[in-house]
Backbone bond lengths (Angstrom), bond angles and torsions (degrees), N, CA, C in turn:
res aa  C-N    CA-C-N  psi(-1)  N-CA   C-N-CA  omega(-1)  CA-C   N-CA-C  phi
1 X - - - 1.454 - - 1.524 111.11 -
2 X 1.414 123.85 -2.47 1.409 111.85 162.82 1.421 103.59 126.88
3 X 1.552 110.09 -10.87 1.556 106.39 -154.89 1.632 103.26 -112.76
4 X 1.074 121.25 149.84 1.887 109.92 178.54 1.146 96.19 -82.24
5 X 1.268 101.00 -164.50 2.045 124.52 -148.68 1.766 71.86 -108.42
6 X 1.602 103.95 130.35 1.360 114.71 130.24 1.103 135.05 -146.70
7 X 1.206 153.54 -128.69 1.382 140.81 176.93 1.294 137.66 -86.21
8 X 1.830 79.16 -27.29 1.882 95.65 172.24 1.782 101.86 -66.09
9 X 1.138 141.72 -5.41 1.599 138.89 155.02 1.522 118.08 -39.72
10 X 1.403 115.11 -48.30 1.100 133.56 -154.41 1.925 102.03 -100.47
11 X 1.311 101.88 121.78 1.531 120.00 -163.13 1.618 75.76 -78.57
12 X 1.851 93.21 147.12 1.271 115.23 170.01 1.741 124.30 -159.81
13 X 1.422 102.72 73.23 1.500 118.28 -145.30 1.832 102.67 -76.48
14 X 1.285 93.99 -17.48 2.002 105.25 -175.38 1.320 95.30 104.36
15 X 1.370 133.35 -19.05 1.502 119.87 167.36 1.382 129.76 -99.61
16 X 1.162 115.12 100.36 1.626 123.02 -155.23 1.456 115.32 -35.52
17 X 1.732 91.55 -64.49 1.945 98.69 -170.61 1.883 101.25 -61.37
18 X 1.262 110.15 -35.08 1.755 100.84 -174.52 1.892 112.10 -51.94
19 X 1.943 86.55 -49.05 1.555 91.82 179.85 1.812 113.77 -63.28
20 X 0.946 117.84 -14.63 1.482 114.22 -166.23 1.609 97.21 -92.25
21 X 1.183 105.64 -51.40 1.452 103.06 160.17 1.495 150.21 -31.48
22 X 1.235 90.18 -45.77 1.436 117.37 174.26 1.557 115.31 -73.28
23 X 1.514 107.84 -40.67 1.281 126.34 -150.21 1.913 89.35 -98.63
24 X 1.263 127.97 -29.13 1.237 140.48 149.57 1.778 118.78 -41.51
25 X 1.358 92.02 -45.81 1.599 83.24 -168.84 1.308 110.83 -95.43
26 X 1.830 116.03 -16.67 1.356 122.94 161.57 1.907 119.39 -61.87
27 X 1.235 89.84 -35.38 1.716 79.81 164.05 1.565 122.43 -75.98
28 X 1.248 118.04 -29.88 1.730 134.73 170.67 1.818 98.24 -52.66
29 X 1.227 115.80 -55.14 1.482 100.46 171.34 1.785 128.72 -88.01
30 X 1.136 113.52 -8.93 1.419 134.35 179.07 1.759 85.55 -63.90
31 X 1.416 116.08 -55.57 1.576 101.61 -167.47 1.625 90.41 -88.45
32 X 0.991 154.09 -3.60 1.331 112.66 156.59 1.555 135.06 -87.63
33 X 1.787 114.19 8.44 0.781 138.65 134.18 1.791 119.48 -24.94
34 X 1.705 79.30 -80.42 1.626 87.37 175.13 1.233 139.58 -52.30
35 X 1.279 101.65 -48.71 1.529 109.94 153.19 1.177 127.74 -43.61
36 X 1.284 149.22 -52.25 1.661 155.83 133.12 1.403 94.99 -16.51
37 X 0.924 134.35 -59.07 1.541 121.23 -164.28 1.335 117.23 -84.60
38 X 1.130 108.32 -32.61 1.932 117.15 155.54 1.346 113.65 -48.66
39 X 1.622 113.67 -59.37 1.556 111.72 166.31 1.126 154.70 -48.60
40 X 1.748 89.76 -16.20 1.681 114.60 -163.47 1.762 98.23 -113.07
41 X 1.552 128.21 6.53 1.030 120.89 -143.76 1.800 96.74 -136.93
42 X 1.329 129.21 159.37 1.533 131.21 -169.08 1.423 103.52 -144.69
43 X 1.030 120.50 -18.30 1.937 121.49 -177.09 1.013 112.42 -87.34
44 X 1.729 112.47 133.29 1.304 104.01 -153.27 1.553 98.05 -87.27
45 X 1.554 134.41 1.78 1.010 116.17 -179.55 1.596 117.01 -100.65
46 X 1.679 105.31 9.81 1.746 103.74 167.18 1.184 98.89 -107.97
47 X 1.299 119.72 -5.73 2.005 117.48 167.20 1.215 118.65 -71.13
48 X 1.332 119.32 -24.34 1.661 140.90 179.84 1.534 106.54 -83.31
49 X 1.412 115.23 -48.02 1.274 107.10 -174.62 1.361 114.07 -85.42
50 X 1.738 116.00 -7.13 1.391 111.91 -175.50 1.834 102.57 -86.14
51 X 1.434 96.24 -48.51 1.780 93.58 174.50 0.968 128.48 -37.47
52 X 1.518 107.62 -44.06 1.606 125.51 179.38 1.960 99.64 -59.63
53 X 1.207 118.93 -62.28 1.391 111.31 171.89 1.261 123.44 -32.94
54 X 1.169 101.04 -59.07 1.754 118.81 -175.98 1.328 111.63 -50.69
55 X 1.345 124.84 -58.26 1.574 117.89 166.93 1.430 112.22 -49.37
56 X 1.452 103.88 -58.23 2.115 101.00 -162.20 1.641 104.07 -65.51
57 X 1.675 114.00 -27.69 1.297 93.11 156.85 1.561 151.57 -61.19
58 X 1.388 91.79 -32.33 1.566 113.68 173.18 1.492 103.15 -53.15
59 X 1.349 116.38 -57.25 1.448 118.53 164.50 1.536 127.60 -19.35
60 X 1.630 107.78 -67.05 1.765 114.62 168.62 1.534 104.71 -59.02
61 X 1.334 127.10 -33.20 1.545 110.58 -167.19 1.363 92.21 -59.08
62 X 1.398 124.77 -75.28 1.513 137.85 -168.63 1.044 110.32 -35.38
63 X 1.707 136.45 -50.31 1.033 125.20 174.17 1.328 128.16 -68.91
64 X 1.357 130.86 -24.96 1.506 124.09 156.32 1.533 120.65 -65.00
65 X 1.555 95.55 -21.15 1.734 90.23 171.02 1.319 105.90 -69.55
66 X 1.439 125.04 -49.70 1.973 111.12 -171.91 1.384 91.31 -62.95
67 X 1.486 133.37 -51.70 1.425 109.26 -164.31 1.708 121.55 -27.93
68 X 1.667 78.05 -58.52 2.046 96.68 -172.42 1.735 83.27 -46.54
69 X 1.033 122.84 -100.80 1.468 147.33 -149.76 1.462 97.55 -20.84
70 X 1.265 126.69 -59.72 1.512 146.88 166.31 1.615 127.84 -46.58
71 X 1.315 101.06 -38.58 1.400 103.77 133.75 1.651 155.83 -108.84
72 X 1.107 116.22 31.51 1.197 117.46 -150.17 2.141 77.51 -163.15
73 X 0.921 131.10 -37.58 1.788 119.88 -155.18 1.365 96.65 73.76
74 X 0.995 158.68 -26.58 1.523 152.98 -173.43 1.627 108.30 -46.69
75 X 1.356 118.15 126.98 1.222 116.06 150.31 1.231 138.90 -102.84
76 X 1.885 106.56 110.90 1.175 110.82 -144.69 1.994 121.02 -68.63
77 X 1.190 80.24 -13.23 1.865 95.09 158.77 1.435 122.80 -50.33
78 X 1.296 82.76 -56.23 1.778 89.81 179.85 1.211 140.64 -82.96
79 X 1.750 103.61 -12.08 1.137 118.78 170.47 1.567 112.76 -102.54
80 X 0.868 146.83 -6.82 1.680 157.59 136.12 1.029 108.43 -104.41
81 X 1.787 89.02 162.67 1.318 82.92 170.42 1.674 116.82 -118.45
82 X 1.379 116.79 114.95 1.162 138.09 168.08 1.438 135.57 -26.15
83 X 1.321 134.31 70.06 1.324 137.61 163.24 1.463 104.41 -2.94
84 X 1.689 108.55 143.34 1.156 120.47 165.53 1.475 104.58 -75.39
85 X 1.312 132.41 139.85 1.346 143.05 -165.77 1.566 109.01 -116.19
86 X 1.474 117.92 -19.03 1.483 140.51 146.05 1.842 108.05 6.04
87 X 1.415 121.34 79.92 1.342 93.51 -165.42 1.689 96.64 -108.88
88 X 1.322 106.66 3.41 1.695 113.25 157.00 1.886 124.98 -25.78
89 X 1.269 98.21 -43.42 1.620 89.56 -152.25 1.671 89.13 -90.72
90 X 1.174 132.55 7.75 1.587 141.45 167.43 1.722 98.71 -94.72
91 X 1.605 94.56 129.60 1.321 105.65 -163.73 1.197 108.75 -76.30
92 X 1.229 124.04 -36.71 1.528 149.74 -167.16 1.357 104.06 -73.63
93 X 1.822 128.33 -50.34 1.071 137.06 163.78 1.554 118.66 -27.40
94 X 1.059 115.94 -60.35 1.609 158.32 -142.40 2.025 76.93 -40.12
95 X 1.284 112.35 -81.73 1.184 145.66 -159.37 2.030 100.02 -46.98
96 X 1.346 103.83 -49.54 1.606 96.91 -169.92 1.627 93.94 -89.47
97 X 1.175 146.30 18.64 1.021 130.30 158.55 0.927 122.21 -127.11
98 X 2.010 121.14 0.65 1.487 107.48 129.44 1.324 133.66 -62.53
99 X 1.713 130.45 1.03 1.465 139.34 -165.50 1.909 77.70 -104.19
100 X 0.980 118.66 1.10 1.536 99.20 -164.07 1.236 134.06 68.02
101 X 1.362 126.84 -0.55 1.269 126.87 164.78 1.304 136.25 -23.94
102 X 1.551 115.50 -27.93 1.551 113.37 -174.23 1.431 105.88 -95.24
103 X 1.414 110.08 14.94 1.596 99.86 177.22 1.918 106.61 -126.63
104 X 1.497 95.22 18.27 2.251 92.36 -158.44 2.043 65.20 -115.48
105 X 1.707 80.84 138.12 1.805 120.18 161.89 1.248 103.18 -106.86
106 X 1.536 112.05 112.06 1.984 118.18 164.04 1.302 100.65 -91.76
107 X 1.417 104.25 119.40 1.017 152.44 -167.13 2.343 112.83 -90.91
108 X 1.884 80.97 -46.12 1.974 90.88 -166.47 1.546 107.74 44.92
109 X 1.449 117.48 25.87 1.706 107.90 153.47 1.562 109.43 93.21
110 X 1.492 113.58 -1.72 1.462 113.49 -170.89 1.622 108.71 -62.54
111 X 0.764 109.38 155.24 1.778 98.76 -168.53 1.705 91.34 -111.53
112 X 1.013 124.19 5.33 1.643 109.45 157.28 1.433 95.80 -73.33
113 X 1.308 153.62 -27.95 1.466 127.59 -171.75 0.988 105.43 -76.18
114 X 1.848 136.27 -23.96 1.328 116.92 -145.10 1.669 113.00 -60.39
115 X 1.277 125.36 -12.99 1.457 128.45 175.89 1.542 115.21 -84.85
116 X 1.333 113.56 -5.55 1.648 106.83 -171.22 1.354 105.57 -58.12
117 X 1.349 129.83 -12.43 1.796 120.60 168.81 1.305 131.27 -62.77
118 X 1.460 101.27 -15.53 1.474 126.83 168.24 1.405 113.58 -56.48
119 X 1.242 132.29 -23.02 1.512 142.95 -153.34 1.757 100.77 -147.80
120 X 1.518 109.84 -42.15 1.194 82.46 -154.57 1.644 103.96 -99.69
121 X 1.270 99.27 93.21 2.103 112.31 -175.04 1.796 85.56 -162.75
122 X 1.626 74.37 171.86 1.844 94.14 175.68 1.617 116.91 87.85
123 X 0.922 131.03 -176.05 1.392 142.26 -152.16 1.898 106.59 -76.16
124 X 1.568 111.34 1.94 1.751 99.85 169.83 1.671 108.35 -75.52
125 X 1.254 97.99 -22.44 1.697 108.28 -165.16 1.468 109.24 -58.56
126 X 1.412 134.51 -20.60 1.396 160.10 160.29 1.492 109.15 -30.03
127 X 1.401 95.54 -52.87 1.531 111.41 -148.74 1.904 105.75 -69.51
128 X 1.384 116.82 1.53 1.368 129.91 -178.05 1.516 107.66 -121.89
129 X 1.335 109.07 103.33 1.734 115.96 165.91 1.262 129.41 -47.03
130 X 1.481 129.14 95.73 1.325 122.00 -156.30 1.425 99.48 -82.24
């Protein structure tokens, strides 16, 4: 609609697991968005920029999944059901998720992340087809 990404995107009801939830399943359809538009699309320079989405999105799915899991013990596998995150069979993909992209958190040095290693290990890391 014309407008950039800012924060007002991101649901924030005062209840964490609802918001993470929410904000979980909005990325689950955000990439099938993308996907439609990958499908619907032939230039190789919106095939490049969509792959590129498709991985760094896969990224936010996963990370609201440890959130849930991290707070709650829930495994969010088992309790939904989880989109294949598979970003292999996209040709365009292919390339940023041999650089590893769907697994690197940018950070820009803020030193509130320096602990995200605390959380971010263990069995969410699964949830992305290497």
């Amino acid at each position: 609609m014309g407008r950039p990404w800012n924060g007002e995107f991101v649901t924030n009801t005062g209840v964490l697991v609802e918001d993470l939830l929410f904000n979980y399943m909005f990325e689950i359809g955000a990439r099938t968005h993308k996907i439609r538009v990958y499908e619907m699309t032939t230039h190789p320079t919106a095939l490049t920029m969509i792959g590129y989405l498709l991985v760094r999105g896969g990224t936010h799915i996963i990370a609201y999944a440890k959130a849930i899991e991290v707070a709650t013990g829930v495994d969010v596998g088992k309790m939904l059901p989880v989109p294949s995150l598979d970003n292999n069979k996209f040709d365009y993909a292919r390339k940023f998720m041999e650089q590893g992209l769907y697994n690197v958190w940018y950070t820009w040095g803020e030193p509130e992340y320096r602990d995200i290693s605390q959380i971010w290990k263990g069995k969410t890391q699964k949830l992305v087809n290497r």
